[in-house]
C-alpha positions as CSV (number, residue, x, y, z in Angstrom):
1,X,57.3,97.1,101.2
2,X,57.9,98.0,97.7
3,X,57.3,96.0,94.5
4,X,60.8,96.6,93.1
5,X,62.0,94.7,96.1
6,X,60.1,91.6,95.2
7,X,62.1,91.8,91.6
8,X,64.9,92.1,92.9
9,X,65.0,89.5,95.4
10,X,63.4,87.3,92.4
11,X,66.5,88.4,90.3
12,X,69.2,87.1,93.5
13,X,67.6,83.9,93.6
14,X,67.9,83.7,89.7
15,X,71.7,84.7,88.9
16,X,72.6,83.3,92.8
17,X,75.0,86.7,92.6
18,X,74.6,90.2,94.2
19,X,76.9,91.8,91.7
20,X,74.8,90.7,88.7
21,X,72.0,91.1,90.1
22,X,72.5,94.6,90.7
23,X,73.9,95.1,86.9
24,X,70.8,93.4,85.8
25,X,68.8,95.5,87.9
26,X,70.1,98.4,86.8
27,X,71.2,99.9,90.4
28,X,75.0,99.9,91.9
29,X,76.0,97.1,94.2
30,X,75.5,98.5,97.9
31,X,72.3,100.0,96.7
32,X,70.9,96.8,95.4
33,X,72.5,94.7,99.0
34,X,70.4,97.4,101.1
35,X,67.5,96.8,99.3
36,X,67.1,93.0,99.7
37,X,67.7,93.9,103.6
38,X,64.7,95.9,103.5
39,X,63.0,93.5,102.0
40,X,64.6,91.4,104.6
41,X,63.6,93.7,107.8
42,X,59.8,93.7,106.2
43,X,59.6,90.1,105.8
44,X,61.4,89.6,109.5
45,X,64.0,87.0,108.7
46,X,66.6,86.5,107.0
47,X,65.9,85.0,103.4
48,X,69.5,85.0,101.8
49,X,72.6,83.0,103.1
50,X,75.3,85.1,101.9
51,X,78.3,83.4,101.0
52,X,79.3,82.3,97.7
53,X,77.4,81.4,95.6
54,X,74.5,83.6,97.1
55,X,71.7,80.5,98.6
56,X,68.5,81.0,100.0
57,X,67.8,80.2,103.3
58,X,64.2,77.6,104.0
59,X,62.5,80.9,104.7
60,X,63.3,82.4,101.4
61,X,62.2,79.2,99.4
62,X,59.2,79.5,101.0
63,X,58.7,83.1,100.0
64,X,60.2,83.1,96.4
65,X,57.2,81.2,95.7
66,X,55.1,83.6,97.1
67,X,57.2,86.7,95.5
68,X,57.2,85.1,92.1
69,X,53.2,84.1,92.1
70,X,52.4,87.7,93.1
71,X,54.6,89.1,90.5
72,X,52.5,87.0,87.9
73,X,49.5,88.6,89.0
74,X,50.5,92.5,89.4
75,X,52.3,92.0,86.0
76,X,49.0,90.5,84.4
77,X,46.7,93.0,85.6
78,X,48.9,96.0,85.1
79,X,49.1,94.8,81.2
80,X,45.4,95.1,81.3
81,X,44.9,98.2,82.1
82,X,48.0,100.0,80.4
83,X,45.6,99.0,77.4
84,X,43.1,101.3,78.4
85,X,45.4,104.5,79.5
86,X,47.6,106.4,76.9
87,X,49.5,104.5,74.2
88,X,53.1,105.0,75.4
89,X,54.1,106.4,72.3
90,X,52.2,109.2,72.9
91,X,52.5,110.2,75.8
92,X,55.9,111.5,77.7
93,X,55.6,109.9,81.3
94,X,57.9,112.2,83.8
95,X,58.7,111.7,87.5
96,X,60.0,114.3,89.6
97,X,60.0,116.0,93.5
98,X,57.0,117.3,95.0
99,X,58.9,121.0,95.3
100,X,60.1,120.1,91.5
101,X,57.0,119.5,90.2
102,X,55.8,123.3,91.5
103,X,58.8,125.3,91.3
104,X,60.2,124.0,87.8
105,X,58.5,121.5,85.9
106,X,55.4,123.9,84.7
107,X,57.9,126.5,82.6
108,X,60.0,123.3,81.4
109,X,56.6,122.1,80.4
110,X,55.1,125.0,78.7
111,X,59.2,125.3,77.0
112,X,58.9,122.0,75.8
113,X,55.4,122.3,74.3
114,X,56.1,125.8,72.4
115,X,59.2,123.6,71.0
116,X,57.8,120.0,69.8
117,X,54.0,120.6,69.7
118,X,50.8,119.8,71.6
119,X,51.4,116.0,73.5
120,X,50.8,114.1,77.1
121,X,52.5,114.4,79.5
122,X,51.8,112.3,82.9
123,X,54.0,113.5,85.6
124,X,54.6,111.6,89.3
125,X,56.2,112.5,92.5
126,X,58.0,110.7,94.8
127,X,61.2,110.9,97.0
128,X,64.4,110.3,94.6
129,X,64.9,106.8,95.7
130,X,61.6,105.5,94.6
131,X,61.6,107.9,91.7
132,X,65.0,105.9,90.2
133,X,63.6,102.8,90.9
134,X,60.4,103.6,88.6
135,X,62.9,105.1,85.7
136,X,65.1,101.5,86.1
137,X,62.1,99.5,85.7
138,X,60.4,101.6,82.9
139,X,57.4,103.0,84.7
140,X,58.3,106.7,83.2
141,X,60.6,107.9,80.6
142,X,62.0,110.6,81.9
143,X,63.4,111.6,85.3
144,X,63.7,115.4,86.4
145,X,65.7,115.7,89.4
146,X,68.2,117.9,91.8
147,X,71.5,116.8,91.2
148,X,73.5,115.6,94.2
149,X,76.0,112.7,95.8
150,X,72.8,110.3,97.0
151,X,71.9,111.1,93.1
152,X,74.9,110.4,91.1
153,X,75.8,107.2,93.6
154,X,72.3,105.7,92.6
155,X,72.6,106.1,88.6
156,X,74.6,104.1,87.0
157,X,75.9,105.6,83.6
158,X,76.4,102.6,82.2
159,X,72.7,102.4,81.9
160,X,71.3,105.8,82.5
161,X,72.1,109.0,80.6
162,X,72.3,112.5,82.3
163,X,71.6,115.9,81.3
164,X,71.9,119.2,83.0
165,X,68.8,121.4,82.0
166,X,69.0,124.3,84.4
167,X,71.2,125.7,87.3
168,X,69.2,126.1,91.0
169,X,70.8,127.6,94.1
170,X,70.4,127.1,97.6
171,X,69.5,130.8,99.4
172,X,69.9,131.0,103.4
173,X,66.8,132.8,104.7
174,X,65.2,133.8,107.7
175,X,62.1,135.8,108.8
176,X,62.3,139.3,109.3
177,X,62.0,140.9,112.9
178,X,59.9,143.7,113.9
179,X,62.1,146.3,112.8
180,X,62.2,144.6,109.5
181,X,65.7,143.2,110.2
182,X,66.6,139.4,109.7
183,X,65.8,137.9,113.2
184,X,68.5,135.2,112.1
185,X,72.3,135.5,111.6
186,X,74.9,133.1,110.7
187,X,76.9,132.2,113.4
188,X,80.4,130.8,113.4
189,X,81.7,128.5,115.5
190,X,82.6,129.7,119.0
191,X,79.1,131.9,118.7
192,X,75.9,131.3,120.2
193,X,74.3,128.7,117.8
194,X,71.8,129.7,115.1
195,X,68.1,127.7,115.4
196,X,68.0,125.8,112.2
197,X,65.6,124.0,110.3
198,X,67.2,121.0,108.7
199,X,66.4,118.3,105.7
200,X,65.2,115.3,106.7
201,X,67.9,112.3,105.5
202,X,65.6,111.3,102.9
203,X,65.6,114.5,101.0
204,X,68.2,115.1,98.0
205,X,69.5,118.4,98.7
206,X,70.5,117.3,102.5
207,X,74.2,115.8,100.8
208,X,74.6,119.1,98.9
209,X,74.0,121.0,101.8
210,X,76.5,119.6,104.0
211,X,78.8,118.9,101.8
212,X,79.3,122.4,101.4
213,X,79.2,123.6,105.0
214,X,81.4,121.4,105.4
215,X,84.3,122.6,103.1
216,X,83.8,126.4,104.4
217,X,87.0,127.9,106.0
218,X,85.4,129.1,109.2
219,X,82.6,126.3,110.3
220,X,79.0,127.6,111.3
221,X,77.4,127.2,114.6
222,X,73.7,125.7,114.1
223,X,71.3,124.1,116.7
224,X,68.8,121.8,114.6
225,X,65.2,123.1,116.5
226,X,63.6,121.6,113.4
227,X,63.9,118.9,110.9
228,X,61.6,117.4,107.9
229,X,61.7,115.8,104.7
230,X,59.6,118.4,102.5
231,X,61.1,121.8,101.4
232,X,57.4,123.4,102.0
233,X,57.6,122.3,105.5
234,X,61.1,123.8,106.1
235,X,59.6,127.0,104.2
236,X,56.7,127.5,106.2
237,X,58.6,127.1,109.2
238,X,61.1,129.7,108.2
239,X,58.2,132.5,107.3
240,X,56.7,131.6,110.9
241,X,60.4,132.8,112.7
242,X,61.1,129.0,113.9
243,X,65.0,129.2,112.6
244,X,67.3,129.8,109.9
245,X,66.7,127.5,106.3
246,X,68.8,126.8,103.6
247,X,66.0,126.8,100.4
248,X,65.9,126.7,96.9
249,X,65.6,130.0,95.4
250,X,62.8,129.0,93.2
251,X,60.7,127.8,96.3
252,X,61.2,131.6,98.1
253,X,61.0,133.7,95.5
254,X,57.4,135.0,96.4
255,X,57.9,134.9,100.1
256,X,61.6,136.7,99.0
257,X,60.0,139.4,96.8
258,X,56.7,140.6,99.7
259,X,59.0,140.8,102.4
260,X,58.0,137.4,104.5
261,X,61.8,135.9,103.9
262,X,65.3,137.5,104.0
263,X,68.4,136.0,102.4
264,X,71.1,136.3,104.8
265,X,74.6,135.8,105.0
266,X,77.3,136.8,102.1
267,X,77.9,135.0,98.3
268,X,79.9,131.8,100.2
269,X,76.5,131.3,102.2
270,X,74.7,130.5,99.2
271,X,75.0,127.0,97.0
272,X,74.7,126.2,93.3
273,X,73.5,122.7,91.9
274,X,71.9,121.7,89.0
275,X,68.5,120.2,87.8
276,X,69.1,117.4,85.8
277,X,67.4,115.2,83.5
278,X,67.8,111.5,83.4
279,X,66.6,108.6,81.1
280,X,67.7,104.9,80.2
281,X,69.8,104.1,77.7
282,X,67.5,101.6,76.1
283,X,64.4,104.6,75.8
284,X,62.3,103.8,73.2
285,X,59.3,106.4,73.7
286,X,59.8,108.8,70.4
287,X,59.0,111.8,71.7
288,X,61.3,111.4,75.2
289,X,63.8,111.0,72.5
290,X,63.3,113.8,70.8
291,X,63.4,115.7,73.5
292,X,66.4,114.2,74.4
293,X,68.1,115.1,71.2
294,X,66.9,118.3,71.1
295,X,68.5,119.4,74.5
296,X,71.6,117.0,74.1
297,X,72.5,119.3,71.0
298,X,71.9,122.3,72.8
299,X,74.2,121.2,75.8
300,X,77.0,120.5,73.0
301,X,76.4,123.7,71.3
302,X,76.4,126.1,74.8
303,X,80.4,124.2,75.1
């Protein structure tokens, strides 16, 4: 159960509305309506009627009560000690992927540092879902993410802002045989099926990967033997000869260099995307928006 999900089912009982719940929550309308039935699946009944206006059934009487005391609580305590970590206005808090915070963040942080001077930085990981929840409700400042569909259907422009701050590219790869050969190929349709290693649901990059399979001309013939939501568990997979991986070139480019991974496949097999950064409209840490200025007016000038 995540906290988020107690404020927003606090927030539906409040405005009795899904839609404006949702705007107040800063999230889109379907996301916000699967996230009070996870709350809903956790709890194991049903709390909301849903009709119009939105009602509560007893059972979610019974636990606003509950939701709203323990919201008190967490709320009070966190106030306490935020007074004993880093002032805010010092310190840039930044949220990002696991494989993000290896591959990329370090030379965007040592960029960023040669450019505004010595400051904090607190960076977190997550998945992207739980990373946008923490941006909407002002845990971190700044969001560093891949761009994708899940991505661009979970932030809402009206109250996020978007910046692209570098170009990544998914690489097919595969270990090499014993003759020093890839000991995968990509097969098309009607061939004998390639053994791949495939993203987990839950990871970002799973939508820009099919979404571009699935506009080639001639379709690909791939057995899933393997599937996970971390990019280092698809990599190490891939250097052990399990299957065939689409990766980020950032996250290979060791293994790619010393011989342990092959790219494989032509120019059409590979697929671009971008890193972006994201932050509320409403930021009011100085030096996020500095930052934010800073890069917004190089974006206009590369135009």
């Amino acid at each position: 159960m995540q906290l988020s999900w107690l404020e927003d089912f606090v927030e539906l009982a409040r405005t009795r509305s899904f839609s404006r719940a949702a705007e107040n929550r800063f999230v889109t309308h379907p996301a916000f309506g699967r996230r009070i039935r996870s709350l809903e699946e956790w709890v194991g009944t049903a709390l909301i009627e849903r009709k119009q206006p939105v009602s509560l059934t007893s059972a979610g009487t019974l636990f606003l009560d509950a939701a709203v005391h323990s919201l008190d609580i967490l709320n009070a305590t966190r106030s306490q000690l935020k007074e004993t970590s880093f002032r805010q206005e010092e310190t840039l808090r930044v949220a990002t992927g696991r494989t993000l915070a290896t591959t990329f963040l370090p030379d965007w942080y040592e960029s960023i540092h040669k450019r505004f001077g010595p400051f904090s930085v607190s960076v977190s990981t997550s998945g992207g879902q739980e990373a946008i929840m923490r941006l909407s409700a002002g845990d971190v400042d700044l969001l560093v993410s891949y761009s994708s569909p899940a991505i661009r259907l979970l932030i809402d422009p009206k109250h996020f802002e978007s910046l692209t701050i570098e170009r990544e590219v998914l690489v097919p790869v595969s270990a090499p045989d014993s003759k020093g050969k890839p000991q995968f190929r990509i097969s098309h349709a009607g061939g004998i099926p390639t053994p791949w290693l495939a993203y987990a649901p839950s990871l970002i990059l799973r939508g820009v990967l099919a979404k571009h399979l699935s506009e080639l001309p001639r379709k690909l013939s791939l057995r899933s033997v393997y599937q996970a939501d971390s990019y280092e568990s698809i990599l190490e997979m891939a250097k052990r000869g399990v299957g065939l991986a689409w990766l980020p070139q950032r996250l290979i480019q060791d293994e790619w260099k010393q011989g342990r991974l092959m790219v494989v496949g032509d120019a059409s097999m590979r697929v671009g995307f971008d890193i972006c950064l994201y932050r509320l409209r409403n930021s009011t840490n100085p030096i996020a928006n500095s930052i934010w200025k800073s890069l917004s007016a190089d974006a206009g000038a590369s135009q």
